[in-house]
N, C-alpha and C positions, 0 to 999 in steps of 0.2 A: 756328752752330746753338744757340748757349746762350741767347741770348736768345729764339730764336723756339717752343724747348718747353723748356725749364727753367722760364722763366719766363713761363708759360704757363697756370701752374696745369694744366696736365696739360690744356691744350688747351681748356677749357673756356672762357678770359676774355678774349672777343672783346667788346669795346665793348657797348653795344645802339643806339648808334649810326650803326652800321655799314650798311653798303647791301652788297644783293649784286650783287656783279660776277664770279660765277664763280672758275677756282679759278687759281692762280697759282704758279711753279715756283720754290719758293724754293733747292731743293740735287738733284744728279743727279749719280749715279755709275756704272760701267758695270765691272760683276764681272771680275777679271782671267779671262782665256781660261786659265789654270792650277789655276784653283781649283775646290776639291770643292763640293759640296753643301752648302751654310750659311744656318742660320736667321737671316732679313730681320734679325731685334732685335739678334742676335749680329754681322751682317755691316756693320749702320750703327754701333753701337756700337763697333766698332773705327776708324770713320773721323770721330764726331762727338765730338770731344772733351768730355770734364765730364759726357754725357748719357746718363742709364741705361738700361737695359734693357727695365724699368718705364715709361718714359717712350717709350719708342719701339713698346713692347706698346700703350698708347693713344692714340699717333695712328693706328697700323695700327689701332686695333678705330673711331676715327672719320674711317677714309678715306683718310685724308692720306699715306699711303706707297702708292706703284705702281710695277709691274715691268711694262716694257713694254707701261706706258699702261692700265693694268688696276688696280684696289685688291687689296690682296692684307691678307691676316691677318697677325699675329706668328710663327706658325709654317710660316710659305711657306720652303721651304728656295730661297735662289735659286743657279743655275744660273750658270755660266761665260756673259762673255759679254752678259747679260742687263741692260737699261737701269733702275736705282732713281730713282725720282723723289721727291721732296718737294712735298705739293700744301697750297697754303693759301687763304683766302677770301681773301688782299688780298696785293696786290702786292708783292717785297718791298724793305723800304728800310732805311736804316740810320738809327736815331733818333738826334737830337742833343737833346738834352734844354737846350733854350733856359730860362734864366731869364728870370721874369716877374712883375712888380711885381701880384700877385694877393690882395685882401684874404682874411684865413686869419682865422675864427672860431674861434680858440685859448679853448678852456674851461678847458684844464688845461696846465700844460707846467713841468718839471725837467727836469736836467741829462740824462736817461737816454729821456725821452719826452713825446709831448706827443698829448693829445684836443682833436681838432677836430670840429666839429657844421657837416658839409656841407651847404650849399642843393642845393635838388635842381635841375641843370643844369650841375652841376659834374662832369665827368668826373675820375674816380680820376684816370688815369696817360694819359702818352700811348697811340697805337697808331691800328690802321687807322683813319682818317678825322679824329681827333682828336691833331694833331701840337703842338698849343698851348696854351694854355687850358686847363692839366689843374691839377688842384690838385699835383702832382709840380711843374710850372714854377713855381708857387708858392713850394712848400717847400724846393726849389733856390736861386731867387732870398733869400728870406730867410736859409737855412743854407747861404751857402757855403764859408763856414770850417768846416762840421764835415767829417771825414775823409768818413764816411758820402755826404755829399752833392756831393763833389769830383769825381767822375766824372763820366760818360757813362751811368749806369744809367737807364734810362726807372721804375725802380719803387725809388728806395734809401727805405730807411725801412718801406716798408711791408708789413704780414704779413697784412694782406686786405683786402677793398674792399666797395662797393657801387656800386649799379649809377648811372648817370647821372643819371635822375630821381628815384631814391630820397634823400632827406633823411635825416640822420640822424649818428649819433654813429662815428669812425673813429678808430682808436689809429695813433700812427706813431712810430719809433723816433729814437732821436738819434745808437744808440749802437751799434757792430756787435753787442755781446753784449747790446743791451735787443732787438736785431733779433731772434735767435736763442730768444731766452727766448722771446719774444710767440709767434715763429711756430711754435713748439713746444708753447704751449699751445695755441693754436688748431687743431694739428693731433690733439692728447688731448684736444681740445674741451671742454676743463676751461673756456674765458671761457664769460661770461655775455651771449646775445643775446636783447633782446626787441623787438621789433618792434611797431608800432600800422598796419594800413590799413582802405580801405574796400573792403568786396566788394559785387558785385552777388549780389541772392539773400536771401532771411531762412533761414539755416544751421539744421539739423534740432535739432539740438542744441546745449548750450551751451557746450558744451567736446570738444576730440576727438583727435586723433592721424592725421596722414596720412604711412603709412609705404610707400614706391615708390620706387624706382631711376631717377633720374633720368640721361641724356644726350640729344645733339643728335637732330633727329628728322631722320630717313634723307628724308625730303621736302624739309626745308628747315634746309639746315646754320647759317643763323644765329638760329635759335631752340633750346627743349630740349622734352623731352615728358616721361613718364614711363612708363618699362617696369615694370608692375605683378606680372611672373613672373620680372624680377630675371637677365634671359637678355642684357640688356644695360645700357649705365650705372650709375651710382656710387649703393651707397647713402644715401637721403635721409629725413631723418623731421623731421617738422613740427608741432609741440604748438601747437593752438589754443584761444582762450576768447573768449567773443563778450563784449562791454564795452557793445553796447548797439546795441539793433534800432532801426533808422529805417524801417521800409516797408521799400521795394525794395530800398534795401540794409544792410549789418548796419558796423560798425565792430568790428573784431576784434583781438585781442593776437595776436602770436604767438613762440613759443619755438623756437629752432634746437636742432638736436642734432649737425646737419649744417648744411656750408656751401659748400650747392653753387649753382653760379652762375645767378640768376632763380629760386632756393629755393622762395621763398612764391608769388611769382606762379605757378609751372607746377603746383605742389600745390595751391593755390585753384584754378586754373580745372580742375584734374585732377577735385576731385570737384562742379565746375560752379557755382561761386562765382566769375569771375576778378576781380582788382583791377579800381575805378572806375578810368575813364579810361586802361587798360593797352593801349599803343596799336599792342602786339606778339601778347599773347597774348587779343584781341579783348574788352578790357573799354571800348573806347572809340566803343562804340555803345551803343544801349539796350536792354538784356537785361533788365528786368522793368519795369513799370505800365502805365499805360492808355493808350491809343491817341489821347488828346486833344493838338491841340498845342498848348496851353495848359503838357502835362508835357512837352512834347516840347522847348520853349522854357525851361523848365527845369532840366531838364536838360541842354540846350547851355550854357545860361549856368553848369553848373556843370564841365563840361569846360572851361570857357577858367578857372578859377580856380586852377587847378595845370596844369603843365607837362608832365605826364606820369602814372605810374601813383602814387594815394593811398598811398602806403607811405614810414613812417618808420622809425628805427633809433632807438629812445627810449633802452634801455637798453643801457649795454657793461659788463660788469666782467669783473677779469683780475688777477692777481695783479702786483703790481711788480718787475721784472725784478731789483735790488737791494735793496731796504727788505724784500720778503716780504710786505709789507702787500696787503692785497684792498682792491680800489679797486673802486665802484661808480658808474659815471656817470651820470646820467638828463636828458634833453633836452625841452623842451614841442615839443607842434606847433609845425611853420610856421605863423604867421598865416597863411596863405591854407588851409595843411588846417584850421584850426581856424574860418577862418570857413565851408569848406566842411560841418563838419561842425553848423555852425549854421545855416546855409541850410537843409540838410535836416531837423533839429529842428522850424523853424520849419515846413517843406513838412506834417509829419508830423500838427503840431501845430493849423493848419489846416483839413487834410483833417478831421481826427477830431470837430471841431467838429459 
């Protein structure tokens, strides 16, 4: 079980490549006929080795534990007897973490750590549906003389990710204590994240704050939404600054305070801005201008110029796990967001003639 909610990120870091196929029985135990009355969180924790309390309070609060084929809460006391089941969106299998001769866009790298600037199409790590091809096969293949990377861990090195079609800047460790340093700051959310995408939409204001509770939405368990009365999911808050109007849609900064997974995209489209081209949380239709297909061919041709949703990861700083020093890293657009966001310049720049 250590692998399928430890490291998990607390259930939240499902691929976004992922297809759903229902839900799948990864662990099932059946209450001894002698035993008392015992809270589900307390009752698996005694049989899931390394896994806490905390961790098993939310997969109960997103579904995934059932007693006799039922979802049940963290405070279900279970009964003598009674069948616990472990429920997940994907099949389950036991990862071998294959090395793989993967070119690695290493911008920064010492003894302790090393910044890579992902293309967007590169999946973090492995997991459901993505068993190869992960930048992890990568960083195994080239490290595998360091202790760190001599296992079987589908995630060694890494203290956070982003999402598959997002581009952008990712810290990875080398060292078990540069591991522990990083993911420690990222959880005092002391680093530094700035983000650049494009939204549909010209945004009311120039700068804002989007503060809501983000988890999976009870319709559709491989997306997230945002509970705005805070009654369920993790808090999330999202510092915006628009960098510059094109029409229909804006190009915007954004600043993390939180790092919860699909962050910006479920906060854009929450207050009705979503990422161009987001081809999960419905920015990859056309949500604002004219009815001609003259824009309608346009804007196709500008969906096929990225791979997925306009979002980059420009900025990372974070303090160096040894030295103390504050590192600040900053990355240009992909050529292709950069020529997208020159298409639309041009679109803008035309029309206004």
């Amino acid at each position: 079980m250590k692998n399928l909610i430890i490291n998990e990120d607390d259930l939240d870091d499902l691929d976004d490549s992922g297809e759903e196929t229902g839900q799948f029985e990864h662990f099932r135990f059946i209450a001894d006929p002698g035993q008392g009355l015992l809270r589900i969180d307390k009752f698996l924790a005694n049989r899931l080795e390394g896994t806490s309390r905390n961790r098993i309070q939310t997969a109960a609060d997103a579904g995934s534990i059932l007693v006799n084929g039922v979802p049940v809460k963290s405070n279900y006391r279970v009964k003598p007897g009674e069948l616990v089941t472990i429920m997940m969106d994907y099949p389950r299998r036991e990862l071998k973490v294959i090395p793989e001769d993967i070119p690695l866009n290493i911008i920064y790298e010492d003894e302790e750590l090393m910044v890579i600037n992902k293309p967007a199409g590169l999946v973090v790590h492995p997991g459901h549906g993505n068993y190869s091809g992960t930048l992890v096969n990568g960083l195994v293949f080239k490290y595998q003389n360091l202790e760190l990377y001599g296992g079987n861990d589908p995630r060694p090195g890494l203290v956070h990710r982003i999402d598959k079609n997002t581009s952008g800047l990712i810290v990875v460790a080398k060292t078990e204590l540069a591991k522990l340093n990083l993911a420690l700051q990222f959880f005092n959310k002391t680093t530094k994240r700035k983000y650049v995408a494009m939204v549909w939409g010209n945004l009311a204001t120039d700068e804002g704050t989007i503060d809501g509770n983000i988890g999976r939405s009870t319709k559709n368990r491989q997306v997230y939404t945002v509970y705005p009365d805070g009654a369920s999911g993790k808090p999330a808050v999202t510092h915006y600054r628009v960098l510059e109007r094109l029409g229909y849609v804006n190009l915007v900064e954004c600043v993390l305070e939180t790092g919860r997974t699909h962050q910006i995209r479920v906060h854009l489209k929450y207050i009705g801005h979503p990422l161009f081209n987001d081809d999960i949380y419905g920015g990859n239709v056309i949500l604002k201008g004219t009815t001609f297909a003259k824009y309608k061919q346009f804007v196709d041709n500008c969906f096929a110029m990225i791979p997925g949703q306009a979002l980059h990861a420009k900025i990372l700083g974070f303090v160096h796990p040894v030295t103390k020093e504050e590192m600040i890293f900053d990355s240009n657009l992909p050529d292709n967001f950069e020529q997208l966001v020159e298409k639309w310049r041009n679109y803008i720049s035309n029309r206004e003639l």
